[in-house]
NUGU-510531 format. One line per field, with one value per atom (N, C-alpha, C): atom name; residue in one letter; x, y, z. Coordinates in nm, 4 decimals, m for minus. Layout:
<marzas>
atom [CA	...]
rest [a	...]
u [X	...]
v [Y	...]
w [Z	...]
</marzas>
This chain:
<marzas>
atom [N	CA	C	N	CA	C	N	CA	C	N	CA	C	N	CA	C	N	CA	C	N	CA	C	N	CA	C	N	CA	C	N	CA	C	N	CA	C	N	CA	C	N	CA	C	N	CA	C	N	CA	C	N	CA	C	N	CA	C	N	CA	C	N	CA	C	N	CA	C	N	CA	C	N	CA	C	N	CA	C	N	CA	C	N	CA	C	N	CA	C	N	CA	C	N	CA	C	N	CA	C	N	CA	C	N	CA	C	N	CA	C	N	CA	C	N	CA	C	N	CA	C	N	CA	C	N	CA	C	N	CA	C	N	CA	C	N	CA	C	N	CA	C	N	CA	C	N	CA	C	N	CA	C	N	CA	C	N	CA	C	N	CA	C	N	CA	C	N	CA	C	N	CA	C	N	CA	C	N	CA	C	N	CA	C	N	CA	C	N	CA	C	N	CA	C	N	CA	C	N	CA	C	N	CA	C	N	CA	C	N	CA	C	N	CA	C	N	CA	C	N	CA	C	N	CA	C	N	CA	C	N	CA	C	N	CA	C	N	CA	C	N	CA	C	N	CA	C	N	CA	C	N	CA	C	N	CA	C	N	CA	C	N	CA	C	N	CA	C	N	CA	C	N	CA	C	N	CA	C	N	CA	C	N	CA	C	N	CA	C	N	CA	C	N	CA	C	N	CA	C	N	CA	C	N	CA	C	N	CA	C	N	CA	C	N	CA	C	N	CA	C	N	CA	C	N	CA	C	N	CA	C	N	CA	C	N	CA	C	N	CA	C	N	CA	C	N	CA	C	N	CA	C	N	CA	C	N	CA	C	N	CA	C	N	CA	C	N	CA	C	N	CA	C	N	CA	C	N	CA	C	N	CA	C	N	CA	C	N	CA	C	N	CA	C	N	CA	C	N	CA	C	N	CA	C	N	CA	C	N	CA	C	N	CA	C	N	CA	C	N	CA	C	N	CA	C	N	CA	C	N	CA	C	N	CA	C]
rest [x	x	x	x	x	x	x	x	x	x	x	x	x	x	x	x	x	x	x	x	x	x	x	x	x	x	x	x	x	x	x	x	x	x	x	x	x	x	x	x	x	x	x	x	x	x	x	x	x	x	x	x	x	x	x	x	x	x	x	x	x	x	x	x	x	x	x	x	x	x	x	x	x	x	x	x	x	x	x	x	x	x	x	x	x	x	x	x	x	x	x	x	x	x	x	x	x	x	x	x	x	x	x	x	x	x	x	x	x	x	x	x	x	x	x	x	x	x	x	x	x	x	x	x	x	x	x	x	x	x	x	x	x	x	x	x	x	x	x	x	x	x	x	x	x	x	x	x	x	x	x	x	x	x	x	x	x	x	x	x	x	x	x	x	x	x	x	x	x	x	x	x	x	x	x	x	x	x	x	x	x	x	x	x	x	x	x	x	x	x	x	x	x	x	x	x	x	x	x	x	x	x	x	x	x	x	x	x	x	x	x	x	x	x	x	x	x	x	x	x	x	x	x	x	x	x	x	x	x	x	x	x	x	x	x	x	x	x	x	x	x	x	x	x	x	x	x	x	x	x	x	x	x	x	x	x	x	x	x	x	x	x	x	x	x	x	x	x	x	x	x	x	x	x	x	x	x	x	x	x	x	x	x	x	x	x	x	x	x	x	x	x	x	x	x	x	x	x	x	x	x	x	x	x	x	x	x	x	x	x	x	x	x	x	x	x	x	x	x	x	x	x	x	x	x	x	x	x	x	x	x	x	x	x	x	x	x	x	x	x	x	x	x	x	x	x	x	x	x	x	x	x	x	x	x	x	x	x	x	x	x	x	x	x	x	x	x	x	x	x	x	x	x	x	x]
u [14.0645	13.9235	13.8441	13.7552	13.6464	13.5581	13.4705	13.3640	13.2297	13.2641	13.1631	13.1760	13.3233	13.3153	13.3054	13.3031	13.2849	13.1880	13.1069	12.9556	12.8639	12.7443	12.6172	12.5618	12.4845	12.3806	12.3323	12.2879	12.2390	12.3841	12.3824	12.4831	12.6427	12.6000	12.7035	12.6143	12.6200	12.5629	12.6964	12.6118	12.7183	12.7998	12.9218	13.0296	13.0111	12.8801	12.9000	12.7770	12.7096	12.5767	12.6189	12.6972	12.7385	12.7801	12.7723	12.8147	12.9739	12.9755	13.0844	13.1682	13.3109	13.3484	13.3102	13.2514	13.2560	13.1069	13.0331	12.8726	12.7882	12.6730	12.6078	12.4490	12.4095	12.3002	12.1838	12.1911	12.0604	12.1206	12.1418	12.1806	12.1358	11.9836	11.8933	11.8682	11.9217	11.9264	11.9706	11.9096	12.0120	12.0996	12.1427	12.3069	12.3758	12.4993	12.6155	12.5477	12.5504	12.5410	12.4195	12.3299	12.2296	12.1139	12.0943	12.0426	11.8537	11.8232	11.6574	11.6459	11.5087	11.4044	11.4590	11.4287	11.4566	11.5934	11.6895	11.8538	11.8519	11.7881	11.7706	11.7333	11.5683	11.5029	11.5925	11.6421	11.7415	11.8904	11.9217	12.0465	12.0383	11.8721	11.8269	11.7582	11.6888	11.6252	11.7768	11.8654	12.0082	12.0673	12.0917	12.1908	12.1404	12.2311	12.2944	12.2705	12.1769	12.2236	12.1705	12.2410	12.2166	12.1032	12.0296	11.9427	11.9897	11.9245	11.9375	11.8354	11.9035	11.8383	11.8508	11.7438	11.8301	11.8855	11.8947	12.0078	12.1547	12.1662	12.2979	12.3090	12.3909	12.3709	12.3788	12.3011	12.3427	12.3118	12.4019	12.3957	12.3166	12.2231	12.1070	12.0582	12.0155	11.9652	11.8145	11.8049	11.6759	11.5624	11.6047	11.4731	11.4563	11.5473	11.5604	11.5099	11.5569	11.4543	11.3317	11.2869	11.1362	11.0382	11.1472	11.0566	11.0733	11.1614	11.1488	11.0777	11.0392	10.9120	10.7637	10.7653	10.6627	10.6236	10.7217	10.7094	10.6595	10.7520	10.7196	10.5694	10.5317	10.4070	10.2857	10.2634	10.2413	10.2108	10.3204	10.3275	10.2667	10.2413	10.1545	10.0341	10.0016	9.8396	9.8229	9.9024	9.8500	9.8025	9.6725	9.6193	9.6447	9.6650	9.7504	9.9127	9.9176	10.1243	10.1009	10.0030	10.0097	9.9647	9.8500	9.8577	9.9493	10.0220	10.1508	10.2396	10.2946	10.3553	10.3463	10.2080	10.1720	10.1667	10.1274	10.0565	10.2263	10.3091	10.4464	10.5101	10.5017	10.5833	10.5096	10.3769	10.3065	10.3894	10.3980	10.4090	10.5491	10.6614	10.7880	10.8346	10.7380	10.7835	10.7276	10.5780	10.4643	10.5340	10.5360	10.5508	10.4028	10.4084	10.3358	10.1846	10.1014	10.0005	10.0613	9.9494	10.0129	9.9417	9.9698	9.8875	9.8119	9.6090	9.5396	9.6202	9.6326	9.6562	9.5233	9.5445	9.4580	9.4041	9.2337	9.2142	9.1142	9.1839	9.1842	9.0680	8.9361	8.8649	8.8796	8.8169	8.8327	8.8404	8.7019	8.6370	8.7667	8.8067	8.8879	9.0692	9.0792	9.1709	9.1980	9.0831	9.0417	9.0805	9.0140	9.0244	9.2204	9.2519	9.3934	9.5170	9.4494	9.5086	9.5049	9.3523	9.3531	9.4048	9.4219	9.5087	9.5922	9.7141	9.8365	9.8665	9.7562	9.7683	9.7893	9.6604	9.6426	9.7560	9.7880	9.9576	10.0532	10.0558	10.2109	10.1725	10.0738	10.0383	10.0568	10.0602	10.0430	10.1993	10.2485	10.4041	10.5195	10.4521	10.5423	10.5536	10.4127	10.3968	10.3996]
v [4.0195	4.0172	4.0287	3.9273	3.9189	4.0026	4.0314	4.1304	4.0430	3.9357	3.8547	3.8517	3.8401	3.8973	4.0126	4.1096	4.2394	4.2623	4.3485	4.3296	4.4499	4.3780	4.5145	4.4973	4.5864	4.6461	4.7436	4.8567	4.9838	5.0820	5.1622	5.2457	5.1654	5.0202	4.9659	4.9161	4.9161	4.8427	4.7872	4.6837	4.5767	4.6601	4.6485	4.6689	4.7052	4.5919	4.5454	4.6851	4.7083	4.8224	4.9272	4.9694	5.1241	5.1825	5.3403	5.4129	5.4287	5.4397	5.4689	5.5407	5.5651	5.7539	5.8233	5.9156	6.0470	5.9954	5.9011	5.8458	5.9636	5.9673	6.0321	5.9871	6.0110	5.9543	5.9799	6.1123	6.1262	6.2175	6.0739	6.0978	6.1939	6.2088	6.2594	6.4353	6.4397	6.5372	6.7059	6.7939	6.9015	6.9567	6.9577	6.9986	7.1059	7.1148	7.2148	7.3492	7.4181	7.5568	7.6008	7.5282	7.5731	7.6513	7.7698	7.8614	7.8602	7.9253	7.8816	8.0723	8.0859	8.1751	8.2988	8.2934	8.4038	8.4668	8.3990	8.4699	8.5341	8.3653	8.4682	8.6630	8.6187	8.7653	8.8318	8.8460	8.9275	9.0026	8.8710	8.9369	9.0067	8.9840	9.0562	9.1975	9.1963	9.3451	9.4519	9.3645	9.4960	9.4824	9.4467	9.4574	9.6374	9.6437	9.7994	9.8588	9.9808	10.0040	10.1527	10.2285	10.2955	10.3739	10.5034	10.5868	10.7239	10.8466	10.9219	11.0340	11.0834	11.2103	11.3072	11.3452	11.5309	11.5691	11.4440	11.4218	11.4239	11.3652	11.2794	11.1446	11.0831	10.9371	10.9147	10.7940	10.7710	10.6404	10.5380	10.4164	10.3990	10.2791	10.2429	10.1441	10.0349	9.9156	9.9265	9.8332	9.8379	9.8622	9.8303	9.8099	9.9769	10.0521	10.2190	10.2668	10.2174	10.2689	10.2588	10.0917	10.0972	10.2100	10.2253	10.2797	10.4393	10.4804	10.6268	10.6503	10.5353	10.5180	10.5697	10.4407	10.4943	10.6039	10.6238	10.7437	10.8685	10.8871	10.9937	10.9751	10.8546	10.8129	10.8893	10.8485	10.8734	11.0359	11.1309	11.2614	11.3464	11.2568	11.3083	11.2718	11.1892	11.1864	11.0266	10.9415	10.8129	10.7484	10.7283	10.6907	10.5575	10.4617	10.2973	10.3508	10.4012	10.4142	10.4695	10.6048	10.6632	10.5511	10.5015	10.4243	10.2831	10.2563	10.1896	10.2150	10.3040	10.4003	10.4031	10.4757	10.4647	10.3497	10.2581	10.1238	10.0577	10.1144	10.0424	10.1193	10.2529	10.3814	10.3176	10.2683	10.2679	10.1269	10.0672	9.9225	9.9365	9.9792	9.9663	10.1058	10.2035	10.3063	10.3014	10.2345	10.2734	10.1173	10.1293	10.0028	9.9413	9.8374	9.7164	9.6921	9.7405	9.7377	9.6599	9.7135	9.6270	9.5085	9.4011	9.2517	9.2899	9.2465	9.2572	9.1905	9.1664	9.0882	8.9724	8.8522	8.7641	8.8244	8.8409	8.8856	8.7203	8.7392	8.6131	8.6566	8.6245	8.6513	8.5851	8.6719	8.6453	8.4932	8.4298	8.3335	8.1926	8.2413	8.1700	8.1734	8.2921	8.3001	8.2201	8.2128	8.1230	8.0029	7.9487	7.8204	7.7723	7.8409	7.8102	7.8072	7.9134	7.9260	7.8252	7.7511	7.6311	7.5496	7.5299	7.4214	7.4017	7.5037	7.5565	7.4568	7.5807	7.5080	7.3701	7.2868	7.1637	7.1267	7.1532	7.0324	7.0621	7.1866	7.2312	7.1334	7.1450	7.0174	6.8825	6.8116	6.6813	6.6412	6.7747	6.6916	6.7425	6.8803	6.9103	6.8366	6.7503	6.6693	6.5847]
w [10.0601	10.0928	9.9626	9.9437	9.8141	9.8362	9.7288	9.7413	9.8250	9.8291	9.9377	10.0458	10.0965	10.2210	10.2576	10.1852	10.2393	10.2849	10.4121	10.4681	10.3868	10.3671	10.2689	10.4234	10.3567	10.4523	10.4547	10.5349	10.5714	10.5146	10.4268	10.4237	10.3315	10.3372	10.2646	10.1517	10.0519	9.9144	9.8779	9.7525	9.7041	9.6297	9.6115	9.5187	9.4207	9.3274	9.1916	9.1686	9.3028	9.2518	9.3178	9.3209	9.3972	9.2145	9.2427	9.1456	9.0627	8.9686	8.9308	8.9384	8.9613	9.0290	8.8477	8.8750	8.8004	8.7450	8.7941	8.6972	8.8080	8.7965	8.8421	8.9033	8.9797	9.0482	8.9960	8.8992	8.8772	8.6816	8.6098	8.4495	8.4134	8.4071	8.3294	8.4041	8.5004	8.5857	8.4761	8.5752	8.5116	8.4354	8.3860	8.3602	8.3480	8.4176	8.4675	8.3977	8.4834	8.3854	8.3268	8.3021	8.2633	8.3552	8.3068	8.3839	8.3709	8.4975	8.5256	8.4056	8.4004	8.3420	8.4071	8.5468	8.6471	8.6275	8.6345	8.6052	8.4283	8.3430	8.1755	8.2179	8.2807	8.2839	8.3552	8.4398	8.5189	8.4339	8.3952	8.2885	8.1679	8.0898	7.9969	7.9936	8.1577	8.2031	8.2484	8.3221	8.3283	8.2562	8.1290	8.0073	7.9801	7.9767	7.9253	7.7588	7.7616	7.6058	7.6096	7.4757	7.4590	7.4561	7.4725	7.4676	7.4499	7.3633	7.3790	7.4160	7.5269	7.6063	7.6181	7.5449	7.5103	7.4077	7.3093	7.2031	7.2364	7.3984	7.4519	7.4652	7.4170	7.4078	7.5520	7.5786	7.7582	7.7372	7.8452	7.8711	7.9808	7.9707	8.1036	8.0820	8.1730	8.1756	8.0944	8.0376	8.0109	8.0685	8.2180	8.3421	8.3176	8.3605	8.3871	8.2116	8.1039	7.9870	7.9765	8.0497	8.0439	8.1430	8.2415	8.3530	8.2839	8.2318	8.1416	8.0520	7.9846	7.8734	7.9135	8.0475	8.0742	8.1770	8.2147	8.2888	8.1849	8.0883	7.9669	7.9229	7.8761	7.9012	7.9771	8.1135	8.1757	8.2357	8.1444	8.1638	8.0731	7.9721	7.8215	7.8039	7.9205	7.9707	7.9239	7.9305	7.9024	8.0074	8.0631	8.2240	8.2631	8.1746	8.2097	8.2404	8.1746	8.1848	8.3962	8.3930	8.5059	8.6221	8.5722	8.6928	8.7132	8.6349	8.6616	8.7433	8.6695	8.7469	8.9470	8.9180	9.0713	9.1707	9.0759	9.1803	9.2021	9.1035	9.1255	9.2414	9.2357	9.3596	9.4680	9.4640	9.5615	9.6231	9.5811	9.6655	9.6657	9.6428	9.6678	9.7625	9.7479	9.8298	10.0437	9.9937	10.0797	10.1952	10.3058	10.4020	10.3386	10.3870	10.3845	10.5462	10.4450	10.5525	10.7011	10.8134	10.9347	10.9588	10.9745	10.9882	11.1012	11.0498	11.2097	11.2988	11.4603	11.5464	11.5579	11.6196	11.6545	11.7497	11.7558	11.8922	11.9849	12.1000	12.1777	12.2558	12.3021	12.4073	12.5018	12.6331	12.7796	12.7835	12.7479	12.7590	12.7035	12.5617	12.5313	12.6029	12.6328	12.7401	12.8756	12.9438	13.0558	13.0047	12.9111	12.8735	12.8607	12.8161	12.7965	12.9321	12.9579	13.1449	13.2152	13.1974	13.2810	13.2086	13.0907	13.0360	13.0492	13.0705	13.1153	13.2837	13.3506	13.4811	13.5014	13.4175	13.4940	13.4445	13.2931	13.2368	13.3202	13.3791	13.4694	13.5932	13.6344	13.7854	13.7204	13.6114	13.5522	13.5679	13.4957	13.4578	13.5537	13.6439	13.7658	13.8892	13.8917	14.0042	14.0192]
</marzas>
């Protein structure tokens, strides 16, 4: 069987224009392995390093040094460090306000009821 008789169409392309095994659809695309901003910042805020506390060396992510910084900060009267601090305890400790509800009136209530009604008589009957 020639590549002419073979059938194109929907889901079949020609032979000569289909991909190559191992070519790729989109060259210019991505490539393997390369990591977005978000994973960089992530792997650079928990990398681990030294501090000493107390004059004991101690190992801790950076995230946990910054937040000791400014916490210390914060305790020696610096009023940005404190309200950091807070507005951060605040939103990770505090639930999340409660969403108003929609409030529906009578008037608009009615209206929907009968809408209800008449489609249930349209397509029940």
């Amino acid at each position: 069987m020639s590549d002419q008789d073979e059938p194109t169409g929907y889901k079949r392309p020609p032979k000569a224009t289909r991909w190559k095994t191992g070519e790729s659809g989109n060259p210019r695309g991505r490539v393997k392995g390369e990591r977005n901003l978000k994973t960089e910042l992530l792997e650079e805020i928990f990398e681990e390093i030294l501090i000493k506390e107390g004059g004991v060396p101690k190992k801790v992510t950076k995230a946990r040094a910054m937040l000791k910084a400014q916490a210390a900060k914060a305790v020696q009267g610096d009023t940005k460090a404190a309200a950091l601090i807070m507005a951060t305890m605040q939103r990770l400790l505090d639930p999340p306000p409660p969403t108003p509800e929609t409030v529906v009136s009578d008037n608009d209530r009615a209206i929907v009821e009968a809408f209800l009604k008449r489609n249930a008589n349209n397509n029940g009957g």
